[in-house]
N, C-alpha and C positions, 0 to 999 in steps of 0.2 A: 642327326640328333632330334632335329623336329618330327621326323618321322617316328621313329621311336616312341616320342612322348605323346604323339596323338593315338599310338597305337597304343600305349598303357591308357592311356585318357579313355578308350573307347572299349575297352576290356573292363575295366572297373565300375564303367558303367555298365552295361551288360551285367556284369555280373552283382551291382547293385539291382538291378531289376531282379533279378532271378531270385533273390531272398525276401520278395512278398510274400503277404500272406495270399494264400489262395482264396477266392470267391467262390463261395459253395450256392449262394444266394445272395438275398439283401444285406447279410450280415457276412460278416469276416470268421471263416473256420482256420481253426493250421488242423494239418496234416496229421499230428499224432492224437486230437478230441476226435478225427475220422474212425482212425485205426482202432481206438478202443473200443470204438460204440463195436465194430466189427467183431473186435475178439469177444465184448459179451456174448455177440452172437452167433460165433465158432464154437463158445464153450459148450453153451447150450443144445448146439447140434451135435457137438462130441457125444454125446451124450448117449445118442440113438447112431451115431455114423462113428466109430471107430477109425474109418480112414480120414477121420480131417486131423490134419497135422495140428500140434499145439502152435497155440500165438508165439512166435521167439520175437525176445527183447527187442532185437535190431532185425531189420526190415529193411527194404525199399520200395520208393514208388515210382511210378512215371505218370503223370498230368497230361493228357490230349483232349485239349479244347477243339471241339466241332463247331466253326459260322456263327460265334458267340451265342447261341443260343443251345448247346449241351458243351457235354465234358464227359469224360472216364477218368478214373483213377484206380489204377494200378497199383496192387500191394502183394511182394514178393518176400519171400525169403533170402538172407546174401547168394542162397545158391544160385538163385531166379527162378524158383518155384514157386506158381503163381498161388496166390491164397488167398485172396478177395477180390472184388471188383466192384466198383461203383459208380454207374451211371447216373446223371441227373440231366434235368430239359429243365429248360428256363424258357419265360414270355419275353416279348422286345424291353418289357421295362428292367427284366434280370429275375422276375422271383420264380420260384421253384414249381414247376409243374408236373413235374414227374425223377421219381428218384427209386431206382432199384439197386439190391446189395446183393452179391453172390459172393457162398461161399465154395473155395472148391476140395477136392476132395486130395491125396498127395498124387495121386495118380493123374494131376489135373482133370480130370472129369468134371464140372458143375453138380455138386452135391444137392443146394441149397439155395433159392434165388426168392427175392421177394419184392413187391413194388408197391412203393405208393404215389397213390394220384394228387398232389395235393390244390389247392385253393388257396392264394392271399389276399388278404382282406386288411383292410385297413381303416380301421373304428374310429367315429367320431367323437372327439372329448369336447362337449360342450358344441354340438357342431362342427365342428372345425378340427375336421381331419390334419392329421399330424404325422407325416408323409413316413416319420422315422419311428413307430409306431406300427410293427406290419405282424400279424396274427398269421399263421398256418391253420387251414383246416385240413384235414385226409378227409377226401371225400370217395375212394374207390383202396380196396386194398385187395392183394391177391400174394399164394406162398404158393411153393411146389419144390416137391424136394424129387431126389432119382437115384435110383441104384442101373447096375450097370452086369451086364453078365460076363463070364470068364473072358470074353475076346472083346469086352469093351463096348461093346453094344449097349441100348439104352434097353434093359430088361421091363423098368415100372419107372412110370409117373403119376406121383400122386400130388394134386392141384385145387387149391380152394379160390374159390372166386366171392368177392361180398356179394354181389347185384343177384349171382344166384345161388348162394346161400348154403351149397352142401357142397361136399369132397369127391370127389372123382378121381376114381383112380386108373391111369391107362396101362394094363400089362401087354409087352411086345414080344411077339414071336416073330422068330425066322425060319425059313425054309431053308432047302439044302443050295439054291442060287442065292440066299441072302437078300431077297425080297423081305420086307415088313409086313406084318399086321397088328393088327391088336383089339382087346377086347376092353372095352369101357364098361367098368362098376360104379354105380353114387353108395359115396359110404357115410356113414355118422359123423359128424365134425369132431364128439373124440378121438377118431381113429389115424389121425392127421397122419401121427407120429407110429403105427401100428407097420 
C-alpha cells in the first residue's frame, strides 16, 4: 500500500510539472500565442506557396530543450505532419538571442524559414534599472524561402540578408550523377516573393 501511494505521489507530481507554461524568454508564452503568430504566417505564405497545408484547429507539439540555453518547438498536424518549427537561443541570464520560424511545406520540405537576431536591454527609469522591465531590439534579420524540383531536390533559394541589403537568389542544377551546382543572381528587394 505504501508503495502504491508514493507511486501515485510521484506521478502527479510529474505530471504537475509537465502543465507549465513554457519559457520562451524573460516572460511566460503558452504554446497556442506561439502557434498563431505561426499560422499568420503560413497564411501569408499560402499565398505564393500553394503547398503549405492550411493551419488545422487541433495540432501537436513537442518541446526539446538544448543545455538551457535553446529550445525547438515542434508543431504538427494529429497526423504528425510536421508544419512549423521554432528555434530560439537564449544568454546565461535566459533572454532571447536568436529566434527562427519555419514554415514547411505538406510534402515536408522547408518552404519558408526566417530569423531574428535579437538584443535585450533593460531601460533605466529614473536611473534605476528595473530588472522586470526588459525591451527586445532586432538587430540582424534574414528570410529565404525554396521550392523543390519533381524528385525533391532543392531547385531555387531565394535569401535576403539586412547587413547586405539585396536578395539573392540561388538556382540548382543537377547532372546525370546528381552532383550540385548553382547559379547565384542579386535581385530587387520587391522580388522576394517573385
Amino acid at each position: 500500500m505504501k508503495a502504491l501511494l508514493t507511486t501515485l505521489l510521484l506521478i502527479i507530481t510529474l505530471h504537475s510539472f509537465g502543465q507549465a507554461d513554457f519559457r520562451l524568454d524573460s516572460s511566460r508564452k503558452t504554446i497556442d500565442s506561439l502557434y498563431e503568430k505561426l499560422n499568420v504566417l503560413a497564411k501569408l505564405i499560402r499565398k505564393t506557396d500553394t503547398d503549405i497545408p492550411a493551419p488545422p484547429d487541433n495540432y501537436n507539439y513537442k518541446i526539446i530543450n538544448f543545455d538551457n540555453d535553446s529550445s525547438a518547438i515542434y508543431f504538427s498536424n494529429v497526423s504528425g505532419e510536421l508544419l512549423y518549427r521554432m528555434l530560439n537561443r537564449y544568454d546565461k541570464k535566459g533572454f532571447k538571442l536568436w529566434e527562427v520560424s519555419e514554415i514547411y511545406k505538406s510534402s515536408g520540405k522547408l518552404s519558408y524559414s526566417e530569423g531574428w537576431n535579437w538584443s535585450c536591454l533593460m531601460l533605466p527609469a529614473n536611473n534605476d534599472p528595473d530588472p522586470d522591465v526588459m525591451h527586445y531590439v532586432a538587430l540582424l534579420y534574414e528570410k529565404a524561402r525554396f521550392t523543390y524540383d519533381s524528385l525533391g531536390r532543392i531547385k531555387e533559394r531565394v535569401w535576403w540578408y539586412a547587413p547586405l541589403g539585396d536578395i539573392r537568389k540561388y538556382t540548382y542544377t543537377y547532372d546525370s550523377n546528381n552532383n550540385q551546382t548553382y547559379q547565384r543572381t542579386q535581385l530587387d528587394e520587391s522580388l522576394f516573393w517573385e
